[in-house]
Biopython code that builds the backbone (N, CA, C, O; Angstrom):
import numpy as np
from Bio.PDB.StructureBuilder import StructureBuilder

atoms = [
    (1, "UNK", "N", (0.853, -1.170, 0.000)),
    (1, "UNK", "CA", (0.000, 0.000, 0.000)),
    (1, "UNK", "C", (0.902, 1.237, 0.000)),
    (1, "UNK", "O", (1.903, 1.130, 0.708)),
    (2, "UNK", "N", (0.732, 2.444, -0.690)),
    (2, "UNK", "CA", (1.108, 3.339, -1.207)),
    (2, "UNK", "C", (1.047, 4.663, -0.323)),
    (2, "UNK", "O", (-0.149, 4.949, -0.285)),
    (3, "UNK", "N", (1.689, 5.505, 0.327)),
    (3, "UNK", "CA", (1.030, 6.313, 1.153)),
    (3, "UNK", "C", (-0.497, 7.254, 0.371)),
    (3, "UNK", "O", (-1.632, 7.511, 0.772)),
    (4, "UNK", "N", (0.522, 7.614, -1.304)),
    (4, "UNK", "CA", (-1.225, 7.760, -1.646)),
    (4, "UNK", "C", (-2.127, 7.048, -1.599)),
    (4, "UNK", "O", (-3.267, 7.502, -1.505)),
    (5, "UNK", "N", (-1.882, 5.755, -1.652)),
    (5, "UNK", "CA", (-3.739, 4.673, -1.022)),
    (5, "UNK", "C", (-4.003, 5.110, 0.053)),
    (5, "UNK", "O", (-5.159, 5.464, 0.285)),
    (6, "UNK", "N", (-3.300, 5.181, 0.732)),
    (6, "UNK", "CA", (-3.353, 5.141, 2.676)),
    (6, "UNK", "C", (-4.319, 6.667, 2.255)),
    (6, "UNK", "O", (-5.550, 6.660, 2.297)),
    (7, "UNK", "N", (-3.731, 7.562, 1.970)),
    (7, "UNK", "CA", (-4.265, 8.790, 1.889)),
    (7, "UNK", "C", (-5.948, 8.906, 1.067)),
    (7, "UNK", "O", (-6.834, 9.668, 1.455)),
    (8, "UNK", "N", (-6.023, 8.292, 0.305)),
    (8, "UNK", "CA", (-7.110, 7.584, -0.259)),
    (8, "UNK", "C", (-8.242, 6.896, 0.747)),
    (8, "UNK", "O", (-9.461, 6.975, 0.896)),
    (9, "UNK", "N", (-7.559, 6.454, 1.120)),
    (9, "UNK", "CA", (-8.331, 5.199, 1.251)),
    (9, "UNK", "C", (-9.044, 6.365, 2.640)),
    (9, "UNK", "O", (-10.261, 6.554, 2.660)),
    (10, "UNK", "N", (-8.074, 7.082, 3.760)),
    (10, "UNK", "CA", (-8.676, 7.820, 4.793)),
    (10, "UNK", "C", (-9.795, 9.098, 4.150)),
    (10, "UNK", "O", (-10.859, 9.524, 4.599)),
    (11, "UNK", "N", (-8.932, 9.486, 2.800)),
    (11, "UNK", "CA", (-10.137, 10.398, 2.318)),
    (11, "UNK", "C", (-11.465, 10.163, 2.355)),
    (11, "UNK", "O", (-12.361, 11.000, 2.458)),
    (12, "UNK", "N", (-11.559, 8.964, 2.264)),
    (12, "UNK", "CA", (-12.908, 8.313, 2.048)),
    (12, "UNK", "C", (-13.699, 7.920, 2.962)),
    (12, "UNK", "O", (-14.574, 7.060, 2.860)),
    (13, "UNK", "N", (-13.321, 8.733, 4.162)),
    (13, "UNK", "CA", (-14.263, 8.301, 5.444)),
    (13, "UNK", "C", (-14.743, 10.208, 5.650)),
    (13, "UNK", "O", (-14.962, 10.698, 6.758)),
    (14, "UNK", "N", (-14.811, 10.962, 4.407)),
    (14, "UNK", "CA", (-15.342, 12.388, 4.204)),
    (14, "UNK", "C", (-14.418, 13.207, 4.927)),
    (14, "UNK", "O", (-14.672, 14.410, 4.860)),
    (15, "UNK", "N", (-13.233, 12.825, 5.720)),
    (15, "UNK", "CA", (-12.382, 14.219, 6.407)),
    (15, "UNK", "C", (-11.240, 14.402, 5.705)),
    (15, "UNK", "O", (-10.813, 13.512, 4.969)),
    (16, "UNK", "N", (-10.674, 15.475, 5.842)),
    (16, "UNK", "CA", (-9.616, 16.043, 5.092)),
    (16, "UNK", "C", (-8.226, 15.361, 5.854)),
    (16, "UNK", "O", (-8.188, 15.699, 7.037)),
    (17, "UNK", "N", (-7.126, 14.517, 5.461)),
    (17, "UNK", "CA", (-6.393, 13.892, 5.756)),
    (17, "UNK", "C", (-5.001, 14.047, 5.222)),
    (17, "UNK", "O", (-4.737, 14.222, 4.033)),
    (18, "UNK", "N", (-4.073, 13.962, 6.269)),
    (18, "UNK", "CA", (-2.646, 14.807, 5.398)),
    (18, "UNK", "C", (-1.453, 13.909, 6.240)),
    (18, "UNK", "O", (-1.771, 13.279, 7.249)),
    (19, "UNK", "N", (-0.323, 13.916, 5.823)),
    (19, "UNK", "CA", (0.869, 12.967, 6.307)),
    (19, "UNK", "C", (1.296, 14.029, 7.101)),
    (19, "UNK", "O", (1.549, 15.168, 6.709)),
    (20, "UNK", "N", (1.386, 13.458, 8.600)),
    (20, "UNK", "CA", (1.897, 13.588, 9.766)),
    (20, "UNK", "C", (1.213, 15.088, 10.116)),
    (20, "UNK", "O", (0.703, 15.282, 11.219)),
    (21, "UNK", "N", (1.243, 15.905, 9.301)),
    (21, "UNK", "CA", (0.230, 17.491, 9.884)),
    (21, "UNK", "C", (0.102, 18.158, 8.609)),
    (21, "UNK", "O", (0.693, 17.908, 7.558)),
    (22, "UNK", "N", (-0.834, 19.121, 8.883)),
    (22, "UNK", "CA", (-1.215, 19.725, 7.737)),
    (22, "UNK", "C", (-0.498, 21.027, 7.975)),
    (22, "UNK", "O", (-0.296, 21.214, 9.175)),
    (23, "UNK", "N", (-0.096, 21.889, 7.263)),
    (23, "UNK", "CA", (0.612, 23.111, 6.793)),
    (23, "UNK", "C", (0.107, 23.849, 7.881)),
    (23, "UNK", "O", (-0.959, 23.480, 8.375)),
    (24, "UNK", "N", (0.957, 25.268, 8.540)),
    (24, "UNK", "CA", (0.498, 26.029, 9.887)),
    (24, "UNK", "C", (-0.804, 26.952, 9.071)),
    (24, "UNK", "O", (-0.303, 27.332, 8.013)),
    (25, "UNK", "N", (-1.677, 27.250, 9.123)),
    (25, "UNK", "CA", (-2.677, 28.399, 9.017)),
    (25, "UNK", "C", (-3.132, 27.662, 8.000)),
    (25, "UNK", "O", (-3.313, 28.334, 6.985)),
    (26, "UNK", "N", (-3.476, 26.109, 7.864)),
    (26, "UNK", "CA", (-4.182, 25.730, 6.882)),
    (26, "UNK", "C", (-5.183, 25.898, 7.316)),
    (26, "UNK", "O", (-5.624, 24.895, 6.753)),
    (27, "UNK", "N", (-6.275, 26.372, 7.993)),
    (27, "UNK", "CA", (-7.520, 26.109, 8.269)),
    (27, "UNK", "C", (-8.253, 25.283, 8.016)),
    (27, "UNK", "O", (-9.289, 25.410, 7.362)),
    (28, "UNK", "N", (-7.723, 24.087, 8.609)),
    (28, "UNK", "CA", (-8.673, 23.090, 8.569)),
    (28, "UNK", "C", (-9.034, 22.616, 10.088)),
    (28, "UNK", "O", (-8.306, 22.488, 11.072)),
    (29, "UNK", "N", (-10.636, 22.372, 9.883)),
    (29, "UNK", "CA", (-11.246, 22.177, 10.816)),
    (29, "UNK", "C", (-11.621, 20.457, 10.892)),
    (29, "UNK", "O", (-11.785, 19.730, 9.913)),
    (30, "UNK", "N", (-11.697, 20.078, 12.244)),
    (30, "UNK", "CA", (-12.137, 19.179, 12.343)),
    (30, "UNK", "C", (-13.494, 18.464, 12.484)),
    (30, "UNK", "O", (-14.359, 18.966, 13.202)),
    (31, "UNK", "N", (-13.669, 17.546, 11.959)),
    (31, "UNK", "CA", (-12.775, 16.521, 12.226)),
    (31, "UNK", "C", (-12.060, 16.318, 11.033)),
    (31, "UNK", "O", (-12.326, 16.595, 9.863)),
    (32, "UNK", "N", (-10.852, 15.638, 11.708)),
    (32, "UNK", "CA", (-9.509, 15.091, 10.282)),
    (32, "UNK", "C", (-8.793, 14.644, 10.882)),
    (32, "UNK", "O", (-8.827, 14.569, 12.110)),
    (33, "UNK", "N", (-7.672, 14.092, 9.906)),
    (33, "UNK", "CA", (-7.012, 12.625, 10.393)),
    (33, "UNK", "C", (-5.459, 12.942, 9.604)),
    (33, "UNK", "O", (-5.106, 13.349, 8.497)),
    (34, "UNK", "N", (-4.945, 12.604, 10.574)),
    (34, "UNK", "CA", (-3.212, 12.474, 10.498)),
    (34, "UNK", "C", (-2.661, 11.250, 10.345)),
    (34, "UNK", "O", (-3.043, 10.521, 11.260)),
    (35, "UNK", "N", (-1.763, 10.575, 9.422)),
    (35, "UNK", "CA", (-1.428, 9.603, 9.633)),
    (35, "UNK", "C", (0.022, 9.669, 9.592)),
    (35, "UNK", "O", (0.559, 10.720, 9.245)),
    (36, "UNK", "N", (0.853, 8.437, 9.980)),
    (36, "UNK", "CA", (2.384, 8.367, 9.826)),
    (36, "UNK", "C", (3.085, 7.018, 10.305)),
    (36, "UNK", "O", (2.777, 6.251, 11.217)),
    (37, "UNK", "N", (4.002, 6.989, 9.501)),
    (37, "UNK", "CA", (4.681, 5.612, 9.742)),
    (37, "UNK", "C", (5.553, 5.597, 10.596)),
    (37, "UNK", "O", (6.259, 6.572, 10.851)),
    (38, "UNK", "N", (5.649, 4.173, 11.321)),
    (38, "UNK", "CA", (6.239, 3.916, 12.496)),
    (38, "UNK", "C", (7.679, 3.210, 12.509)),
    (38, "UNK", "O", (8.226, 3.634, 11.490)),
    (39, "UNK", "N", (8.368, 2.528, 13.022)),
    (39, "UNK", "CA", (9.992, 2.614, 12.700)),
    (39, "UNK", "C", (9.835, 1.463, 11.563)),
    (39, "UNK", "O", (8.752, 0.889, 11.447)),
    (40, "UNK", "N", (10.588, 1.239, 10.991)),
    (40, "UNK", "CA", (10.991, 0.515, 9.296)),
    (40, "UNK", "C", (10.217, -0.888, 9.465)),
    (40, "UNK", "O", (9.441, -1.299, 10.328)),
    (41, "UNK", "N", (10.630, -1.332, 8.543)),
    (41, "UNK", "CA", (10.343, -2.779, 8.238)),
    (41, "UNK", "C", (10.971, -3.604, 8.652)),
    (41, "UNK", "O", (12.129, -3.352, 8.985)),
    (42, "UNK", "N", (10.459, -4.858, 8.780)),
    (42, "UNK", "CA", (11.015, -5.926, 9.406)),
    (42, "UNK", "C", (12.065, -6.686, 9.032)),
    (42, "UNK", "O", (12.041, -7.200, 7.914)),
    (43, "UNK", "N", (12.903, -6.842, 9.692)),
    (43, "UNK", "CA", (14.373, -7.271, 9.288)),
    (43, "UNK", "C", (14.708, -8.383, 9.742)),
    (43, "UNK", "O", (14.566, -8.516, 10.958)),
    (44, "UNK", "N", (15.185, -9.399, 9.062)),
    (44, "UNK", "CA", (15.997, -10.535, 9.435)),
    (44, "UNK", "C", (17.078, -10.928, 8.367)),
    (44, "UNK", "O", (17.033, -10.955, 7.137)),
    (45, "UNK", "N", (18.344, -11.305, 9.526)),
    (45, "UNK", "CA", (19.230, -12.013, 8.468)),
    (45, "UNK", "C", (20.022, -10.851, 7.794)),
    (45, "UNK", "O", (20.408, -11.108, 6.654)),
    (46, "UNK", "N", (20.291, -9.792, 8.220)),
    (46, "UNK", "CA", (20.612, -8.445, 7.579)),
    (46, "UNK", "C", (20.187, -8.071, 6.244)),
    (46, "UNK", "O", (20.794, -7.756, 5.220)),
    (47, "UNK", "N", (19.184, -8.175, 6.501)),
    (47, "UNK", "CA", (18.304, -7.680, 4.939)),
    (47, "UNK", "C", (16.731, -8.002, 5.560)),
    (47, "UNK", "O", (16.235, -8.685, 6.456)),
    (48, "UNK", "N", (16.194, -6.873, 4.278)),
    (48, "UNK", "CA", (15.080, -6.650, 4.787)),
    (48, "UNK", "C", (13.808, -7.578, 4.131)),
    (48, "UNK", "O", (13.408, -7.840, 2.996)),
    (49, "UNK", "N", (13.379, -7.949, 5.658)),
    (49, "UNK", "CA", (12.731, -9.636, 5.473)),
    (49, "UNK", "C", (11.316, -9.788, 4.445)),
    (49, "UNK", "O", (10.992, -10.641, 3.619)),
    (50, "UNK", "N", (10.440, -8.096, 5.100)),
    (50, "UNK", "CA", (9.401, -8.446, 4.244)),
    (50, "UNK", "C", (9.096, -6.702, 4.793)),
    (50, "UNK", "O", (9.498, -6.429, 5.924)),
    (51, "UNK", "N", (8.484, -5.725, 4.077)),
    (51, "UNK", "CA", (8.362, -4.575, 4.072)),
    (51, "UNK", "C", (7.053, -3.853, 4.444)),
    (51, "UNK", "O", (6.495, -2.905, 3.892)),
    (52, "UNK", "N", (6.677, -4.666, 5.682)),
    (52, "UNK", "CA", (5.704, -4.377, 6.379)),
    (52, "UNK", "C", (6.312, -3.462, 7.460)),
    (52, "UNK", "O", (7.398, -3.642, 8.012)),
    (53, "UNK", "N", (5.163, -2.121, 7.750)),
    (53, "UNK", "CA", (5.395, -1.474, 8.597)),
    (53, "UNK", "C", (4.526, -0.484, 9.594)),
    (53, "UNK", "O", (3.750, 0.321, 9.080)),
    (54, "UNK", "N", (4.621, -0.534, 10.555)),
    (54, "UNK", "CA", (3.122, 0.116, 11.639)),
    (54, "UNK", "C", (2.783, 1.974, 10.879)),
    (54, "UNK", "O", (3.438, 2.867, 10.340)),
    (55, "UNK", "N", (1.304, 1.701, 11.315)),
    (55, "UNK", "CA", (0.670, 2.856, 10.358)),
    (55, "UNK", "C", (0.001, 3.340, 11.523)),
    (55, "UNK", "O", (-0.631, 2.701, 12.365)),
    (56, "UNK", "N", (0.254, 4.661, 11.441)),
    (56, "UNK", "CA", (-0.796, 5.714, 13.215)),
    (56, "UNK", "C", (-1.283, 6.441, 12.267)),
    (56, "UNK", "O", (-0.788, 7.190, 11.425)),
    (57, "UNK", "N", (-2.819, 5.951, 12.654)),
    (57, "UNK", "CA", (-3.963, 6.916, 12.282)),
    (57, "UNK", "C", (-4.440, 7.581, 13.152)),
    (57, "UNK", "O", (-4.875, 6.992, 14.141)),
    (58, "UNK", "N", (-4.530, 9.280, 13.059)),
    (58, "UNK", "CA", (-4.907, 9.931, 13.853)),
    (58, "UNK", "C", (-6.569, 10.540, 14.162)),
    (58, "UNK", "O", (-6.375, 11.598, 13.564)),
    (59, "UNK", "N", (-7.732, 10.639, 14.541)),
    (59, "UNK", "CA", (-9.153, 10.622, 13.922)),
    (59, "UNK", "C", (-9.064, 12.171, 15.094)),
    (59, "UNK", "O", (-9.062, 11.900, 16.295)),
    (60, "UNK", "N", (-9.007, 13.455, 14.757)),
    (60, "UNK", "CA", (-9.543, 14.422, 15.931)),
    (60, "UNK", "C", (-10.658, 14.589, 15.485)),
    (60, "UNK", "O", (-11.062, 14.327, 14.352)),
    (61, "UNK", "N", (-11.326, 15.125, 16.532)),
    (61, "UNK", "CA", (-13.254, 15.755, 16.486)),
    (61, "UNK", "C", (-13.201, 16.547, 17.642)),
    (61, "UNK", "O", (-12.358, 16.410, 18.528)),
    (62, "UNK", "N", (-14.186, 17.452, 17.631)),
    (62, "UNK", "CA", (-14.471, 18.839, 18.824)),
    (62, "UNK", "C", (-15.110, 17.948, 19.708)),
    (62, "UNK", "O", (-14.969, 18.102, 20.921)),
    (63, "UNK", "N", (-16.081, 16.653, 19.055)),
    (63, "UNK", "CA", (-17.203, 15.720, 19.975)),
    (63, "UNK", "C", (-16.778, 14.794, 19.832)),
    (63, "UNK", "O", (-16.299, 14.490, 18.739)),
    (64, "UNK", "N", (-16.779, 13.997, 20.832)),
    (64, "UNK", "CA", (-16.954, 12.138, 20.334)),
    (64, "UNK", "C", (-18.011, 11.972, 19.479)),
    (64, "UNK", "O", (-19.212, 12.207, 19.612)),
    (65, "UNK", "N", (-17.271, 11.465, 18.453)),
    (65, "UNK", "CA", (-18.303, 11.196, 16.728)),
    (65, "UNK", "C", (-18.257, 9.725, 16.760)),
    (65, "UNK", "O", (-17.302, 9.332, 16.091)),
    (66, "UNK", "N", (-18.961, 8.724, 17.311)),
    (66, "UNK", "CA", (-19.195, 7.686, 16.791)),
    (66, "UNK", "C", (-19.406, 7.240, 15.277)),
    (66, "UNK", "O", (-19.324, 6.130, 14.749)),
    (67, "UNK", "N", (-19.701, 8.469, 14.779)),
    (67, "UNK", "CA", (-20.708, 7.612, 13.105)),
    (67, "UNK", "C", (-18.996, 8.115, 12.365)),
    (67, "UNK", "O", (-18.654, 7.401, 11.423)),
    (68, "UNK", "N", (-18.301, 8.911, 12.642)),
    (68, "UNK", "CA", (-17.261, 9.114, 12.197)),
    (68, "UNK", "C", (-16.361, 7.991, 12.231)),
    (68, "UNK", "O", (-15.988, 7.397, 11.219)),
    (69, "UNK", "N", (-15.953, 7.658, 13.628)),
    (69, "UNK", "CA", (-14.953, 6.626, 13.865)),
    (69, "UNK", "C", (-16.128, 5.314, 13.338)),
    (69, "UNK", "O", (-15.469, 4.440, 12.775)),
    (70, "UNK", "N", (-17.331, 5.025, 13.362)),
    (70, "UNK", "CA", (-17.605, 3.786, 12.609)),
    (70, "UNK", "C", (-17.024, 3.818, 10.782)),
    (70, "UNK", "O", (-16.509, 2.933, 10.099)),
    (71, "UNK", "N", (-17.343, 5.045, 10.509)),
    (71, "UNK", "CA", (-17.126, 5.157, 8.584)),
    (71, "UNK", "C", (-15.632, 4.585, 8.763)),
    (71, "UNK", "O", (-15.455, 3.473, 8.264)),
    (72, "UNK", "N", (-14.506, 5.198, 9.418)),
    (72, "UNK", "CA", (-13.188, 5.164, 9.234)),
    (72, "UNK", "C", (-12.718, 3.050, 9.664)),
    (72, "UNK", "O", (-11.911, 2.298, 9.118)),
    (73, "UNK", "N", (-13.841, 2.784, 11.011)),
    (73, "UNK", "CA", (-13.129, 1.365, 10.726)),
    (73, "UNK", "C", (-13.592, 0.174, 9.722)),
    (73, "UNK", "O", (-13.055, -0.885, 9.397)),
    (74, "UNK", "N", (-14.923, 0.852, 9.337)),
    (74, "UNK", "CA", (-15.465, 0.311, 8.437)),
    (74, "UNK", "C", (-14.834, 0.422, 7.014)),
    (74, "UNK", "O", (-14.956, -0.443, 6.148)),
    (75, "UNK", "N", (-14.260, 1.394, 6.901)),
    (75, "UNK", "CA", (-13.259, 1.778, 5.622)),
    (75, "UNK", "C", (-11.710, 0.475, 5.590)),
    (75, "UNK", "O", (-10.959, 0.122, 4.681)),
    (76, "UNK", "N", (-11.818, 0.070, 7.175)),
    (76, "UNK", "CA", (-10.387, -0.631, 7.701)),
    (76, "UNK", "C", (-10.430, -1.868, 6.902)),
    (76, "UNK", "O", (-9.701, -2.384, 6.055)),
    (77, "UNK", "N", (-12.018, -2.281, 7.720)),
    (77, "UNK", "CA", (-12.229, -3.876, 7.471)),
    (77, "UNK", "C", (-12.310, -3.779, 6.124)),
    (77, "UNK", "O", (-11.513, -4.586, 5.645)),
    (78, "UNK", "N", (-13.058, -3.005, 5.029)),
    (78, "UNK", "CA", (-13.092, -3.314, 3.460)),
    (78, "UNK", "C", (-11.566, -3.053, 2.754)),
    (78, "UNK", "O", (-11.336, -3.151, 1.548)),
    (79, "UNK", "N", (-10.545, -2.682, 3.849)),
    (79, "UNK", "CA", (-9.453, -3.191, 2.821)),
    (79, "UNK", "C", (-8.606, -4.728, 3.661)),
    (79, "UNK", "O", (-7.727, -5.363, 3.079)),
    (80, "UNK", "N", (-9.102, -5.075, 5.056)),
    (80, "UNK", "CA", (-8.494, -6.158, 5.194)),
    (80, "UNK", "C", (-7.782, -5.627, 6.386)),
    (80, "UNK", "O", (-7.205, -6.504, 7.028)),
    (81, "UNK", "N", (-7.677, -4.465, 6.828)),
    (81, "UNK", "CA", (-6.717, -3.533, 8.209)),
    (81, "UNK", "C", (-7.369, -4.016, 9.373)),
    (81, "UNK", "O", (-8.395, -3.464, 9.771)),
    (82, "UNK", "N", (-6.918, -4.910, 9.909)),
    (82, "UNK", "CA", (-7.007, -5.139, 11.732)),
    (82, "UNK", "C", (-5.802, -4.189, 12.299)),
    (82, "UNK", "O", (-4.644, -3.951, 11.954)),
    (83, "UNK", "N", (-6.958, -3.637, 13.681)),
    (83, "UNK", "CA", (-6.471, -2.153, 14.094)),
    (83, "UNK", "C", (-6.428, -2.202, 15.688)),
    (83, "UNK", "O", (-7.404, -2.842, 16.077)),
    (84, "UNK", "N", (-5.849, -1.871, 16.468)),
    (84, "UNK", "CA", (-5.846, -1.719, 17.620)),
    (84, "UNK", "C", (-6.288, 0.059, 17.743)),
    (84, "UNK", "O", (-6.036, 0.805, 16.797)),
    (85, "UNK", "N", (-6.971, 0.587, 19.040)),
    (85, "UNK", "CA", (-7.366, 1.719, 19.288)),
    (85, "UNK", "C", (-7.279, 2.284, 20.294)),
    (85, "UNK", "O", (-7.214, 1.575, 21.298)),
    (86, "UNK", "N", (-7.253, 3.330, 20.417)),
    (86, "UNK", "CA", (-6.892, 4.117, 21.777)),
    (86, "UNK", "C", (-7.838, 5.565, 21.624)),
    (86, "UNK", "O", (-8.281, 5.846, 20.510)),
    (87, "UNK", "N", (-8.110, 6.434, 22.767)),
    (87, "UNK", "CA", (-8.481, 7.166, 22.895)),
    (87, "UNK", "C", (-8.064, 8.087, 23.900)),
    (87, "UNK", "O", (-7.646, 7.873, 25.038)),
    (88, "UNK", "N", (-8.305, 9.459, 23.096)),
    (88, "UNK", "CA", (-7.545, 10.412, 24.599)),
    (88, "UNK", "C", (-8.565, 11.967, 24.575)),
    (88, "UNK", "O", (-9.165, 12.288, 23.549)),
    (89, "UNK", "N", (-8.613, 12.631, 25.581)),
    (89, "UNK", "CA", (-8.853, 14.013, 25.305)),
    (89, "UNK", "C", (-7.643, 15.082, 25.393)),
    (89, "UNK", "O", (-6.787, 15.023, 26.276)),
    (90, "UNK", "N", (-7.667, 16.047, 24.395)),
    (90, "UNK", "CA", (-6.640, 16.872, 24.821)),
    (90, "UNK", "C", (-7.355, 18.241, 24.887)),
    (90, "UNK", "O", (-7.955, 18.896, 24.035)),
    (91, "UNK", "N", (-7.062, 18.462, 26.297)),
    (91, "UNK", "CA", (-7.851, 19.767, 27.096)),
    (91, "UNK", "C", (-7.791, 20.640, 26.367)),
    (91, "UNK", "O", (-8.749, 21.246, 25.887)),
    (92, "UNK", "N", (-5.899, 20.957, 26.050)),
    (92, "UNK", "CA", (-5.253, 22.104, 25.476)),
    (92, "UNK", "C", (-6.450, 22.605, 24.397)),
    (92, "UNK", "O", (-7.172, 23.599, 24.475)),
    (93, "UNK", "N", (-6.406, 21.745, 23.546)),
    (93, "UNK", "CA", (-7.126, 21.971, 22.302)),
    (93, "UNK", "C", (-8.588, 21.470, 21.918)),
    (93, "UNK", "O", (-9.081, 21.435, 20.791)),
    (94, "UNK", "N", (-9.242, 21.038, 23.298)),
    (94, "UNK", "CA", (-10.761, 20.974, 23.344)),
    (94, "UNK", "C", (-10.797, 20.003, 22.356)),
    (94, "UNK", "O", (-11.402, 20.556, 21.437)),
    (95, "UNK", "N", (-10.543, 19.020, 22.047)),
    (95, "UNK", "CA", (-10.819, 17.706, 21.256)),
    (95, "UNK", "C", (-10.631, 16.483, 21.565)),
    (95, "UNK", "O", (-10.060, 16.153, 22.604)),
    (96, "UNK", "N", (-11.128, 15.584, 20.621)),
    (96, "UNK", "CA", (-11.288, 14.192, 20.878)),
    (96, "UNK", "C", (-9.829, 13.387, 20.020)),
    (96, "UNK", "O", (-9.872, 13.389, 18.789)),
    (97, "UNK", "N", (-8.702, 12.786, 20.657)),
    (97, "UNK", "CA", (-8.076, 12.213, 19.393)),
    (97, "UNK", "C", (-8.268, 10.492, 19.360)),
    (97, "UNK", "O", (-7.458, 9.858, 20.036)),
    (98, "UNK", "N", (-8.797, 10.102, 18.973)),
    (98, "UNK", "CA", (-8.685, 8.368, 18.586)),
    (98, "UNK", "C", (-7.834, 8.464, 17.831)),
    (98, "UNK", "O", (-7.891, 9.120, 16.790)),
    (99, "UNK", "N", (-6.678, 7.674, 18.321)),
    (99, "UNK", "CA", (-5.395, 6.752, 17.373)),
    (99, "UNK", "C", (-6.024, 5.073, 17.302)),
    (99, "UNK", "O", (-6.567, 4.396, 18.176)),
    (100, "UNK", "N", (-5.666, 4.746, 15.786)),
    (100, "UNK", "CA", (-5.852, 3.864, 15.349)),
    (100, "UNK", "C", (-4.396, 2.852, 15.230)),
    (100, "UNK", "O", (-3.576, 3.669, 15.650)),
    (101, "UNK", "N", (-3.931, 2.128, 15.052)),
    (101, "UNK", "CA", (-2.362, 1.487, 15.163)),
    (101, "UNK", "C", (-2.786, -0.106, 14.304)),
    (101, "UNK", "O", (-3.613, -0.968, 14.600)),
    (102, "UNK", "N", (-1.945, -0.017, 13.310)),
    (102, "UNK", "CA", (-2.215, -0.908, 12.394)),
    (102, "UNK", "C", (-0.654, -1.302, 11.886)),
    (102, "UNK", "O", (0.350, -0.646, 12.162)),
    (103, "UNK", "N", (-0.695, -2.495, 11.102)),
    (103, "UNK", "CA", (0.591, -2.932, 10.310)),
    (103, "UNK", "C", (0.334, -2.964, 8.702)),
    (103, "UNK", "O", (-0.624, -3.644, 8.338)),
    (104, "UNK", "N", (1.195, -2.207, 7.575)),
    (104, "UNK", "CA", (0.746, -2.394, 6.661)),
    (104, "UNK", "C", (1.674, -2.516, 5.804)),
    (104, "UNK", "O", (2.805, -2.318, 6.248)),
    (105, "UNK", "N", (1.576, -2.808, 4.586)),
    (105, "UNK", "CA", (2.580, -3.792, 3.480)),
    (105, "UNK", "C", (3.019, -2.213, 2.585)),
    (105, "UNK", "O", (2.383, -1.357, 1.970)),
    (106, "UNK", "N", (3.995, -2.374, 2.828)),
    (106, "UNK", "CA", (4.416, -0.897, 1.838)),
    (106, "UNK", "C", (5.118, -1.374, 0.481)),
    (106, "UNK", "O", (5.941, -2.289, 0.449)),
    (107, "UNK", "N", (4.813, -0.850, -0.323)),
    (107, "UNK", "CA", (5.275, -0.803, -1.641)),
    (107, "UNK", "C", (5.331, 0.275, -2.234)),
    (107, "UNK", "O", (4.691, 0.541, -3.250)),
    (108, "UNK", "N", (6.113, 1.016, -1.653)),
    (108, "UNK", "CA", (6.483, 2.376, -2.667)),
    (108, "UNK", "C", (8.009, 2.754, -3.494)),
    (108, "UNK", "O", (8.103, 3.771, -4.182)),
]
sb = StructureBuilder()
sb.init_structure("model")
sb.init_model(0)
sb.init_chain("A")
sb.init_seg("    ")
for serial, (resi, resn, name, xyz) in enumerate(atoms, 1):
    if name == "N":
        sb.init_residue(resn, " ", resi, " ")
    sb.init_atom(name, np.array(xyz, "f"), 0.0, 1.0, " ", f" {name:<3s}", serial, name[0])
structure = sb.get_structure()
């Protein structure tokens, strides 16, 4: 998967979605989703074994959006993404962030 699929594929749960942050004074409002890759691929044998690698999806909202976070894991399961999840509030910035944590096959 391609970071443009990845980027794709999150477009398609209707929020505006960008690698690791979006530009300062972009005005974008939430909800939207950050994603980014996690340390390299898997290695054995000094070479690299198979080019799978952890994917953090970021989901913010002003509210806890259930119908939001359902579109986005429902978007997971139709490509085959088993996801672990977490949830946090951050005061600072009056929002909701669900991280999503997944493993995915890179080919770029």
């Amino acid at each position: 998967m391609t970071r443009a699929e990845v980027l794709t594929m999150l477009e398609g749960s209707g929020c505006s979605a960008a690698y690791y942050s979006f530009p300062e004074n972009s005005g974008v409002q939430p909800p939207f989703i950050c994603f980014y890759y996690g340390h390299g691929p898997m290695l054995a044998d000094n070479t690299m074994y198979v080019g799978i690698t952890p994917l953090t999806v970021e989901l913010y909202t002003e509210q806890k959006d259930f119908t939001t976070e359902a579109t986005l894991e429902g978007i997971f399961a139709d490509n085959g993404i088993i996801f672990d999840k977490d949830e946090t509030y951050i005061e600072s910035e009056n929002m909701f962030e669900i991280i999503y944590t997944m493993e995915v096959l890179i080919n770029e």
